[in-house]
C-alpha angles and dihedrals in degrees: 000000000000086000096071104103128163089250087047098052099041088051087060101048095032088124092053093044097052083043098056090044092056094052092048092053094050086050093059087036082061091048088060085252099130098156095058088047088048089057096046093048084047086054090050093049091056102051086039088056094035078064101049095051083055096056095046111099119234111270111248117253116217 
C-alpha cells in the first residue's frame, strides 16, 4: 500500500470528512463556541473548494 498518501486518503474520504467536520461545528455551535464552529467550517469550506478546483476543467486557450 505505497500509494496511501495523506492527499490519497483524504481524496477518498473527503465527504466524511466534511461531514465530520460539519457535525463538529454544529456541536460547538451548540456549546455557545461559535468562533471555534466558524474555523472548522472554514476548514471545511477550503478543502470543499480545493475540490472543486480540482474537478473544473482547464479553460481553452485560443
Amino acid at each position: 500500500m505505497s500509494d496511501e498518501t495523506v492527499a490519497n486518503v483524504a481524496q477518498l474520504y473527503l465527504g466524511n470528512i466534511l461531514y465530520a467536520l460539519e457535525r463538529a461545528a454544529f456541536s460547538l455551535d451548540e456549546e455557545g463556541r461559535r468562533d471555534d464552529a466558524a474555523f472548522y467550517r472554514g476548514i471545511a469550506r477550503k478543502l470543499a473548494e480545493a475540490r472543486g478546483r480540482e474537478r473544473m476543467p482547464e479553460p481553452e486557450v485560443r
